[in-house]
C-alpha positions as CSV (number, residue, x, y, z in Angstrom):
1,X,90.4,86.6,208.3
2,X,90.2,90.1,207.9
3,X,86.6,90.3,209.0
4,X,87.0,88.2,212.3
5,X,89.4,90.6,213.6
6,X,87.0,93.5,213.2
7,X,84.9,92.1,216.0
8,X,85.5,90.9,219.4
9,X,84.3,87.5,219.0
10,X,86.4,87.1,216.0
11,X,89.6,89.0,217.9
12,X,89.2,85.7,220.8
13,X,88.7,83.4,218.3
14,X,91.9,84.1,217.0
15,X,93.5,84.5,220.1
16,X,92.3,80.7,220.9
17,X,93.1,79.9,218.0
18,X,96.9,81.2,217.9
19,X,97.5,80.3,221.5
20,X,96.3,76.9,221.2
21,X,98.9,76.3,218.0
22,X,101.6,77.9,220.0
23,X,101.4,75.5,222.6
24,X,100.9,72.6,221.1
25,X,104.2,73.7,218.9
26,X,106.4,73.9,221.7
27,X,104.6,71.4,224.3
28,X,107.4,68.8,223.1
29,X,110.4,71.0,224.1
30,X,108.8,71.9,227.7
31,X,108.7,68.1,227.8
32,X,111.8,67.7,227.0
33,X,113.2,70.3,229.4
34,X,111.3,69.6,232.4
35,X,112.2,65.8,232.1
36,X,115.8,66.9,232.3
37,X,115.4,67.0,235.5
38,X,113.7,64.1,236.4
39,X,115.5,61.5,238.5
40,X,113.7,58.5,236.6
41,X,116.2,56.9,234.6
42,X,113.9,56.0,232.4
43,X,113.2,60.0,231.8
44,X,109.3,59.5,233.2
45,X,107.5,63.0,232.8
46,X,106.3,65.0,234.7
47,X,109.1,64.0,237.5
48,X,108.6,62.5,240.8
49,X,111.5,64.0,242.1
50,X,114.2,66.8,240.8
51,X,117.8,66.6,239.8
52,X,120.6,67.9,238.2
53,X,122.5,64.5,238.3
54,X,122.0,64.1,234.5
55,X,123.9,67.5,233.5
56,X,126.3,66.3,235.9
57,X,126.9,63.3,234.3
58,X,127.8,64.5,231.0
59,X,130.8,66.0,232.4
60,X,131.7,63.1,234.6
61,X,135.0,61.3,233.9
62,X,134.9,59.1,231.3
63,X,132.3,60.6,229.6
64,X,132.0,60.5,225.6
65,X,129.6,64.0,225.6
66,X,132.4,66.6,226.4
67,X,134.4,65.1,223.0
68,X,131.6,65.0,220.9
69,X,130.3,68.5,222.1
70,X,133.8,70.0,220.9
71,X,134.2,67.9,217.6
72,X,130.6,69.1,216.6
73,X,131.9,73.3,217.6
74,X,134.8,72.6,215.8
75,X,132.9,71.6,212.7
76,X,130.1,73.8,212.6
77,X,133.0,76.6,213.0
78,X,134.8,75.6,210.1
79,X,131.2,75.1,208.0
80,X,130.1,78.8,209.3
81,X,133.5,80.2,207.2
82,X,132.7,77.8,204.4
83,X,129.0,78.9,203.9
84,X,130.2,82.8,204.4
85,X,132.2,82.9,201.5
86,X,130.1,81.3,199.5
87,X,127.3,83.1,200.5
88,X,128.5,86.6,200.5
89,X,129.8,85.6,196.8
90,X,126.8,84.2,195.3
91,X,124.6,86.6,197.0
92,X,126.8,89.5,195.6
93,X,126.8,87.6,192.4
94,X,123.0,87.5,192.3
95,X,121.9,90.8,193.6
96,X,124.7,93.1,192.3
97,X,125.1,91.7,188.7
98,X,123.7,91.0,185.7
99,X,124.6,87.1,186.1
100,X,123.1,85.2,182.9
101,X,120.8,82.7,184.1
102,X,120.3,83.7,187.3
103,X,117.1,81.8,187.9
104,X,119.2,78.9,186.7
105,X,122.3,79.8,189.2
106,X,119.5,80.9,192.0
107,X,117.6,77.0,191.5
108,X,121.2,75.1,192.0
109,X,122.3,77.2,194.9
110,X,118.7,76.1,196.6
111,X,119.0,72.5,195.5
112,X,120.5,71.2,198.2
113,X,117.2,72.3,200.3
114,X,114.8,70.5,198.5
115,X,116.7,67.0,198.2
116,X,116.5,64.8,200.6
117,X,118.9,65.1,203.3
118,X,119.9,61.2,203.4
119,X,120.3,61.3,199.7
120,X,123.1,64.4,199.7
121,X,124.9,62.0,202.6
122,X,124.6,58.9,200.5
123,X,126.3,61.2,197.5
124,X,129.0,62.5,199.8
125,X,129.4,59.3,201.4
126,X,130.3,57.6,197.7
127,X,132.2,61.3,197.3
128,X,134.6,61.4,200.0
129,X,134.9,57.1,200.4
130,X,137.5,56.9,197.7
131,X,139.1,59.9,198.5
132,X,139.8,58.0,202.7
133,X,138.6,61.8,204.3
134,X,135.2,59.3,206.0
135,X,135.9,60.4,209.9
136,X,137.8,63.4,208.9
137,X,136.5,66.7,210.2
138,X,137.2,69.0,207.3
139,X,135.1,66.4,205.2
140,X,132.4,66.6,207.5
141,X,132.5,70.3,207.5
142,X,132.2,70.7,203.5
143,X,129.3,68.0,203.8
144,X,127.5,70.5,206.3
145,X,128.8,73.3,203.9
146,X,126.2,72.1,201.2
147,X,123.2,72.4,203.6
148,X,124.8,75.5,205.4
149,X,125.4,77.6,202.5
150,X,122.1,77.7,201.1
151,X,120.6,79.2,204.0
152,X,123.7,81.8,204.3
153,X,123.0,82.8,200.7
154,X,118.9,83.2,200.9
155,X,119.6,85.3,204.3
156,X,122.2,87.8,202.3
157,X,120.5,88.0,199.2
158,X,117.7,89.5,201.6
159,X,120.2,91.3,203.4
160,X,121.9,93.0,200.1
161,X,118.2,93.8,198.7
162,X,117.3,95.9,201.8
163,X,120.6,98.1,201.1
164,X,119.4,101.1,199.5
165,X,121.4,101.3,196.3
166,X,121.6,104.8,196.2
167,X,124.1,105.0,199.3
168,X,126.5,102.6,196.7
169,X,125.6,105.4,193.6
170,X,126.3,108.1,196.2
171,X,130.1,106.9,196.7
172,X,130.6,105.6,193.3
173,X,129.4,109.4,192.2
174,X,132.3,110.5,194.3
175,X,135.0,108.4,192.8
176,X,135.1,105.2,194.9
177,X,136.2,102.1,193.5
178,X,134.1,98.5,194.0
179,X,136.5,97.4,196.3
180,X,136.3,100.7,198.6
181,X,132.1,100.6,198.5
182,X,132.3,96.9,199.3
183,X,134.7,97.6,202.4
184,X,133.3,101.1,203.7
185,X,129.3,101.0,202.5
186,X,127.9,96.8,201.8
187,X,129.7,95.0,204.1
188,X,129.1,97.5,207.2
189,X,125.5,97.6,206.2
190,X,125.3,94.1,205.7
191,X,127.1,93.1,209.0
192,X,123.6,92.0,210.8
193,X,122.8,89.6,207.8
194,X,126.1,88.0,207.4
195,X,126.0,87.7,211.4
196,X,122.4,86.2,211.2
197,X,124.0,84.1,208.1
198,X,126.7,82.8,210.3
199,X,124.0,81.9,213.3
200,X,121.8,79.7,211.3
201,X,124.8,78.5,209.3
202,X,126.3,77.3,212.6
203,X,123.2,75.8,213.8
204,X,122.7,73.7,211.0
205,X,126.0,72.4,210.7
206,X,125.6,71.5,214.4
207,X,122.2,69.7,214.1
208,X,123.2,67.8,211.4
209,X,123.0,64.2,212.0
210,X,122.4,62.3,208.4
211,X,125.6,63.4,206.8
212,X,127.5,63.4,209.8
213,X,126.5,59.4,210.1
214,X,127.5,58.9,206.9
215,X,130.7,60.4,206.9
216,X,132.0,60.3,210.6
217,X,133.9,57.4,211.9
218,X,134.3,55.5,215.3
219,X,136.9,58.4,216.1
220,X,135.0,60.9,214.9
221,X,131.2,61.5,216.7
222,X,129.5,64.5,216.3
223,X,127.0,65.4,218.9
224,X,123.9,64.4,217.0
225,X,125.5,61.2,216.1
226,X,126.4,60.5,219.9
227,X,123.0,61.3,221.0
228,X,121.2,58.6,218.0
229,X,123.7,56.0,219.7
230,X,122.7,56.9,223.1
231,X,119.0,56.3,222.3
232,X,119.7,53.1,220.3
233,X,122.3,51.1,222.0
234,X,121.8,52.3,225.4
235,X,119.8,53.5,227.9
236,X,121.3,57.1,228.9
237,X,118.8,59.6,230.8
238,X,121.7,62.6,229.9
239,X,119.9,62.5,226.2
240,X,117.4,64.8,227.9
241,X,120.3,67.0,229.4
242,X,121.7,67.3,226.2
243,X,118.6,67.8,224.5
244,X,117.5,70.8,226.9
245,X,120.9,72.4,226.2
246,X,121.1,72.5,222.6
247,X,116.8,74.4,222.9
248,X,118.4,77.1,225.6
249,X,121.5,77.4,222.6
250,X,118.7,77.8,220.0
251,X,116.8,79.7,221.2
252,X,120.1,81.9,222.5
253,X,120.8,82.1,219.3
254,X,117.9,83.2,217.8
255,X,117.2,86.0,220.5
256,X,120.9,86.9,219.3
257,X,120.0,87.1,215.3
258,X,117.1,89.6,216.6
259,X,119.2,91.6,218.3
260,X,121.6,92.2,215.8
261,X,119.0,92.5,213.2
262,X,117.0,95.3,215.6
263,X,120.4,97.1,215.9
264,X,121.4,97.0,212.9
265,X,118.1,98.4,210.9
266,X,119.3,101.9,212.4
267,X,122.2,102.2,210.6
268,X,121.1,102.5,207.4
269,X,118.0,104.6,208.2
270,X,120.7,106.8,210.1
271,X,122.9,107.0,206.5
272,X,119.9,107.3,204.7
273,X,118.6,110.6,206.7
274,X,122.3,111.8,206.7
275,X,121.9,111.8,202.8
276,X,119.0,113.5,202.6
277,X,120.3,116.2,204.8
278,X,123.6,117.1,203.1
279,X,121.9,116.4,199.7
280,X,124.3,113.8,198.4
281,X,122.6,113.1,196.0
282,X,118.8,112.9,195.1
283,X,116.8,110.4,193.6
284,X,117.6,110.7,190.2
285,X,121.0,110.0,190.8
286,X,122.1,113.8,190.0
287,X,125.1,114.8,192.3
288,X,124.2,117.9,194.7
């Protein structure tokens, strides 16, 4: 690899290459997106004509989108708080302490990635059927907690890693307590990461669709779960609509966790330099 990009043919290979991939990754979402706006009920692509009668139509009276559009918010807002908590905890936990058996702890927190999605609903499903919480939101949201968290915890543990420790030693050396360098030093450095943390925590919980069709009721649809029954018991062209907003809110989103992230990778740098300047203190830890 090394050796292609050293010449030109090997730099347009790789171009080709790379730009080829790219598109062929995203070829399905401009699909999707253009045939939003086709007027072909039967979402026909590329359109004949175009429309805006399908984004329309999810607001129309009567319809079930606007409902499930807020139920699925509501959820994913209460799973975001969930998965912070336990993130920022067992991040701290892991990173910050001499836990025994981390790898252990670290392999269960992950768990949740590597099984089966429709296998964690099934569990929660047998879970939360005895208890009578199928349809209720707060069940949902603790489903989407187990999938959320994980993600919140591997995106802080990075986050609480790329805090330079000395910064911590530096107040500690000056007589703060855990509490104060958690409040006035971690947390404010760690802002961007928990915010990124709470993104992709809120994302998942509103993509989900296997636990929330395990656990939701006739009263309770989430928006995934609305679109499946769209697709399966009728024939509703808004699925594209839908399907075009929720890629603009990703991709929103994501252009949102870079932001924060870019803004954020200043402020320790800035700390950093204002520590070397005054001579807080120096790498071996002695005070100045």
């Amino acid at each position: 690899m090394m050796e292609l990009r050293k010449t030109l043919t090997g730099r347009i290979v790789l171009t080709a290459v790379a730009t080829v991939i790219l598109l062929f990754l995203a070829l399905p979402i401009v699909v999707i997106v253009v045939t939003s706006f086709s007027d072909n009920a039967f979402a026909a692509f590329p359109p004949d004509t175009w429309t805006l009668n399908w984004y329309k139509a999810l607001f129309a009276d009567g319809s079930k989108w606007p409902a499930a559009l807020s139920l699925s918010a509501l959820i994913a807002a209460i799973s975001t708080v969930f998965s912070l908590i336990i993130g920022v905890t067992a991040a701290t936990a892991l990173v910050r302490s001499e836990l025994p058996l981390r790898s252990a702890v670290f392999a269960l927190v992950l768990g949740p990635l590597v099984i089966p999605q429709i296998v964690t609903a099934l569990g929660l499903f047998l879970l939360f059927e005895p208890a009578a919480m199928l349809g209720s939101p707060i069940a949902i949201a603790l489903g989407h907690t187990v999938l959320a968290a994980p993600i919140a915890v591997l995106i802080l543990i990075a986050t609480l890693r790329g805090i330079d420790e000395r910064l911590e030693d530096a107040a500690a050396s000056m007589g703060a307590g855990r509490l104060t360098i958690a409040r006035r030093i971690t947390f404010p450095l760690a802002a961007p990461g928990m915010i990124a943390a709470a993104i992709f925590s809120f994302i998942t919980s509103f993509d989900e669709f296997y636990i929330s069709q395990f656990l939701s009721s006739v009263d309770t649809v989430t928006l995934p779960v609305q679109v499946y029954n769209s697709l399966t018991f009728d024939i509703d062209p808004s699925v594209t609509a839908v399907s075009a907003i929720l890629i603009a809110v990703a991709i929103l989103a994501l252009g949102l966790v870079a932001l924060v992230r870019w803004i954020g990778s200043g402020r320790q740098d800035s700390l950093l330099s204002v520590e070397n300047t005054v001579g807080v203190a120096n790498p071996g830890g002695e005070v100045v």
